[in-house]
Steps between C-alpha positions, in 0.01 A plus 500: 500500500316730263394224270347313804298836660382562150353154448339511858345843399458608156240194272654648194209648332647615216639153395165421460365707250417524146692775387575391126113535463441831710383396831576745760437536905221670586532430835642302785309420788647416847401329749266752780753577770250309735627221427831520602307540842510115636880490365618756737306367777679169456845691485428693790396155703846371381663794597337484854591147537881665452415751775396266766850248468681657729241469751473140461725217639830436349427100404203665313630795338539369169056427456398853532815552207410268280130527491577869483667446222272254308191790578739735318610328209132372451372880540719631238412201320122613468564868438745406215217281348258760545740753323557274228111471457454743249217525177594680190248686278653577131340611228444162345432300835509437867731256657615420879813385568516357861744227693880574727636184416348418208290710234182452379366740194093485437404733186158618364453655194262827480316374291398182708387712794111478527470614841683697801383466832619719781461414842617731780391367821448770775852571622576479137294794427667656771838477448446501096556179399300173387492189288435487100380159353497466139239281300630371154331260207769265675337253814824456655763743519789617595412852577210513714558654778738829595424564875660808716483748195550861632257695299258279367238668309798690321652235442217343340408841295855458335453148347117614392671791332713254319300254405258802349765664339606166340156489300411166757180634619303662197530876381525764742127653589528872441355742837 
C-alpha cells in the first residue's frame, strides 16, 4: 500500500537528476494552494450528494451514491494531479514534471532561457501567486508555461541569479 500512495504522491525528483555531474535542487515549487480550491468543491458536492440519500426514495437511493462517489473519486483525482504538478529549479536547469497516471518531464537548460515573464493577475497579487512563461532560442517547447506559482517574482529572481552566476548573461556590472 505504501508503494501505491508513494507513486500517487511523490514524482520522484531525485531520480531525475544529474548527480554524477553536480546538479543539485535549488528549489521545488508547488502548486499555489488555490488550486486545490475547485477540487474540494467537487468533493464537497460528492459528499453532499451522500448527505441527501437518506432523504430520497428507496428505488433511488443508489443515484445520489454513485454520483457521489464518481464527484469524489474525480475530486481527488484533480488535487492529486495538481500535487503532482510540480517545476524544479537546479543549478544546471529547470524542469516540470507533471501527469497522475502518466508522467510527462519538460526540461530547459539555463542557458537557453532568454526571457521570464511573470504574470500575476489581480487576485494573484493578492494572494501571492502568478504565472511565469519562459522564452527560449527554441519555437516550440516543452516548457512554456508554469501557471499557479506561489511567489512569482522570487521565483523568477532565483533562476536570474542562476543563470548570472553561471557566466550566461555577461560579467557582473559592479554598483
Amino acid at each position: 500500500m505504501g508503494r501505491i500512495r508513494t507513486w500517487l504522491t511523490d514524482p520522484d525528483i531525485g531520480s531525475r537528476l544529474l548527480r554524477d555531474e553536480g546538479e543539485v535542487i535549488v528549489e521545488v515549487v508547488r502548486k499555489h494552494w488555490v488550486v486545490y480550491i475547485i477540487p474540494a468543491l467537487i468533493v464537497l458536492v460528492g459528499l453532499l450528494c451522500w448527505v441527501v440519500t437518506p432523504f430520497i426514495d428507496v428505488s433511488l437511493g443508489w443515484a445520489p451514491l454513485l454520483v457521489g462517489a464518481g464527484l469524489i473519486l474525480w475530486g481527488v483525482g484533480r488535487a492529486l494531479d495538481r500535487n503532482l504538478d510540480q517545476f524544479v529549479i537546479t543549478n544546471m536547469r529547470v524542469f516540470r514534471i507533471h501527469g497522475l497516471l502518466s508522467r510527462s518531464q519538460a526540461t530547459m537548460p539555463l542557458g537557453r532561457i532568454l526571457d521570464i515573464t511573470v504574470v500575476q493577475p489581480l487576485q494573484g497579487r493578492m494572494l501571492d501567486y502568478g504565472h511565469l512563461t519562459f522564452e527560449s532560442a527554441a519555437q516550440d517547447q516543452g516548457l512554456r508555461d508554469i501557471r499557479y506559482v506561489s511567489h512569482p517574482t522570487q521565483r523568477d529572481l532565483v533562476i536570474q541569479r542562476l543563470v548570472q552566476r553561471a557566466g550566461l548573461r555577461g560579467p557582473k556590472v559592479p554598483n
